[in-house]
One Martini backbone bead per residue (centre of mass of N, CA, C, O) as a GRO file, in nm:
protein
  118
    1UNK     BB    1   0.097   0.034   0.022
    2UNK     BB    2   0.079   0.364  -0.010
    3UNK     BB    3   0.159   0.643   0.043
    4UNK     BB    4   0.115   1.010   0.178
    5UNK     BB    5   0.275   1.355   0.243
    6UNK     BB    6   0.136   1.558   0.362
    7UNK     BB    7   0.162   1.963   0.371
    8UNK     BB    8   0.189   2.320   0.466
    9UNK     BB    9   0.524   2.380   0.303
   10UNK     BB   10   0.520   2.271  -0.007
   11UNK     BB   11   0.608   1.943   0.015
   12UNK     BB   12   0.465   1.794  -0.157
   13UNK     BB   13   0.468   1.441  -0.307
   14UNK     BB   14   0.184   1.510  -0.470
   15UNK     BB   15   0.150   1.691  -0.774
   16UNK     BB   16   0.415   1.829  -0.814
   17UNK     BB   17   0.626   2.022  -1.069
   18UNK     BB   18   0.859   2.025  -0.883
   19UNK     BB   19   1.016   1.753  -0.776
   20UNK     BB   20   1.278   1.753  -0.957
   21UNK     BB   21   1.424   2.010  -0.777
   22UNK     BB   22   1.437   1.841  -0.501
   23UNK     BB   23   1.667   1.656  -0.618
   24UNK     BB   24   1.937   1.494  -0.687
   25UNK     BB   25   2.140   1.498  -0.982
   26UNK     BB   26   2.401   1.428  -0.803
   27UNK     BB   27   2.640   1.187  -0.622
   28UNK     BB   28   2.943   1.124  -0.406
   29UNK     BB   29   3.171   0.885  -0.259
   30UNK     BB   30   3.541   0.918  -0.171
   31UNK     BB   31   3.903   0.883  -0.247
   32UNK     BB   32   4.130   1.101  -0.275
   33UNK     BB   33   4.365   0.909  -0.190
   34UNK     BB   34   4.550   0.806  -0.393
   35UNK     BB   35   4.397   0.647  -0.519
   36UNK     BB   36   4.080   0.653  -0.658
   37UNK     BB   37   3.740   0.596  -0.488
   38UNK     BB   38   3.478   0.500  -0.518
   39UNK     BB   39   3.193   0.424  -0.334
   40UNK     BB   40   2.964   0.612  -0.427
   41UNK     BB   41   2.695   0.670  -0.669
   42UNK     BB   42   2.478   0.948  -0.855
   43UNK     BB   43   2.535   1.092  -1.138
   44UNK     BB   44   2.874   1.000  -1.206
   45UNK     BB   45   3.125   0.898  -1.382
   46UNK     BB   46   3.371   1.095  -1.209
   47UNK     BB   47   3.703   1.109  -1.102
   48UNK     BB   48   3.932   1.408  -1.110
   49UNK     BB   49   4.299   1.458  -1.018
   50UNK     BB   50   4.442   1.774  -1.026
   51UNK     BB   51   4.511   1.834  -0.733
   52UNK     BB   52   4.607   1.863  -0.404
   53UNK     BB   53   4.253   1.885  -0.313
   54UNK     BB   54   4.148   1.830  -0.612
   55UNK     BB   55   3.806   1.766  -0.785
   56UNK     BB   56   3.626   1.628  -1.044
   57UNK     BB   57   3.325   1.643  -1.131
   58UNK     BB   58   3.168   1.425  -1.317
   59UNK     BB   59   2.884   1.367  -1.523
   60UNK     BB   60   2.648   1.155  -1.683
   61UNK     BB   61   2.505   1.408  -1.709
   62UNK     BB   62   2.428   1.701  -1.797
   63UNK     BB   63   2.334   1.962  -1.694
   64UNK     BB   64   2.134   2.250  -1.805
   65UNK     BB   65   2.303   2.443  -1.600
   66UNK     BB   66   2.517   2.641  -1.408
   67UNK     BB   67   2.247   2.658  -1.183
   68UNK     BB   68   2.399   2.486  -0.955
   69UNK     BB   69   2.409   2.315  -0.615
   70UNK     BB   70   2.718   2.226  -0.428
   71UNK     BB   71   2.745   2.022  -0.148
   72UNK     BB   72   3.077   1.981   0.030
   73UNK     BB   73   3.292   1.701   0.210
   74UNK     BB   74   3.494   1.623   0.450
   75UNK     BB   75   3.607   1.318   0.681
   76UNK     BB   76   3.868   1.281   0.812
   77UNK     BB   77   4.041   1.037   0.995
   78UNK     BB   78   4.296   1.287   1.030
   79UNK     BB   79   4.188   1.570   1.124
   80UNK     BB   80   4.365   1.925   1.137
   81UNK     BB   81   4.140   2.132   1.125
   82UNK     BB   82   4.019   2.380   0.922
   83UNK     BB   83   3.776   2.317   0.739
   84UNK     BB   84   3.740   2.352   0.337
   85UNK     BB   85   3.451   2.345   0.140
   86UNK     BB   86   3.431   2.360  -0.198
   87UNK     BB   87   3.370   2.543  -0.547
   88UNK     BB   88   3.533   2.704  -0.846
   89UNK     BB   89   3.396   2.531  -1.081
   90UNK     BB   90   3.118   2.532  -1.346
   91UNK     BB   91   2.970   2.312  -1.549
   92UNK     BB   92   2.757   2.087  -1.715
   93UNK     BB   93   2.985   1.863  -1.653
   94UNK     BB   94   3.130   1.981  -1.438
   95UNK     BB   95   3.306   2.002  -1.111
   96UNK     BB   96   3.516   2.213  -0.862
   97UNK     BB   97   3.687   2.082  -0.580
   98UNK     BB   98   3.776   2.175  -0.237
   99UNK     BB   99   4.047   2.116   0.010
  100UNK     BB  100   4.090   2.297   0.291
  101UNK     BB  101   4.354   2.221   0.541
  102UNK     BB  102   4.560   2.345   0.763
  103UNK     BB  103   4.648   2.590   0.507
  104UNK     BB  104   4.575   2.362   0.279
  105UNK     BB  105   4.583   2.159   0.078
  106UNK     BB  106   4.379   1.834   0.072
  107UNK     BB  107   4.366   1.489   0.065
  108UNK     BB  108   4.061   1.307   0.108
  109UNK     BB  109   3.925   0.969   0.240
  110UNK     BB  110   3.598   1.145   0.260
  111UNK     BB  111   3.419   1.252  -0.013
  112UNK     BB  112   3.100   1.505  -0.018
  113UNK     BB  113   2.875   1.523  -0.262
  114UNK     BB  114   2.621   1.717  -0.410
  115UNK     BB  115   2.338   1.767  -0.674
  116UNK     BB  116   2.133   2.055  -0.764
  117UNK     BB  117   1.840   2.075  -1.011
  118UNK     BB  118   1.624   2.160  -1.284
   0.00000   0.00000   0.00000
């Protein structure tokens, strides 16, 4: 038996035109360290090691345009805290994400990407 979940916040999940820009249109989890190895993926091809604390997210299909936005964090089991991540530049083929811990870019061994669009 299927459910149903309305409420008063615009978040209704049937009947709404809008369902699919709420929906994240390409996530991945990877180790950025040593060899690149993707741990899970939805809608990106590939991770391409750029230098060091940066990768290329290359997405499975092109996003629609460049006005999409890109949440990323890494999660280091040996973090020497002042971390940040962000993103440097966007095409609708991929993003450009970096990892800046402890004053330096750094490889971390647990990044994390999502991917929103309309």
């Amino acid at each position: 038996m299927a459910s149903t979940i309305r409420g008063d916040d615009n978040f209704d999940t049937v009947g709404s035109s809008n369902t699919n820009t709420r929906l994240a249109k390409a996530w991945v989890v990877f180790n950025g360290t040593g060899t690149l190895a993707v741990l899970g993926n939805y809608g990106v091809s590939s991770i391409t090691d750029n230098a060091v604390g940066q990768y290329y997210i290359n997405f499975s299909v092109a996003q629609a345009n460049v006005n999409y936005a890109v949440i990323c964090s890494a999660a280091n089991t040996a973090s020497n805290g002042g971390n940040a991540d962000y993103v440097v530049s966007k095409t609708t083929a991929n993003c450009l994400a970096r990892h800046y811990e402890a004053g330096t870019h750094r490889d971390s061994d647990n990044y994390q990407a999502v991917i929103f669009s309309s």
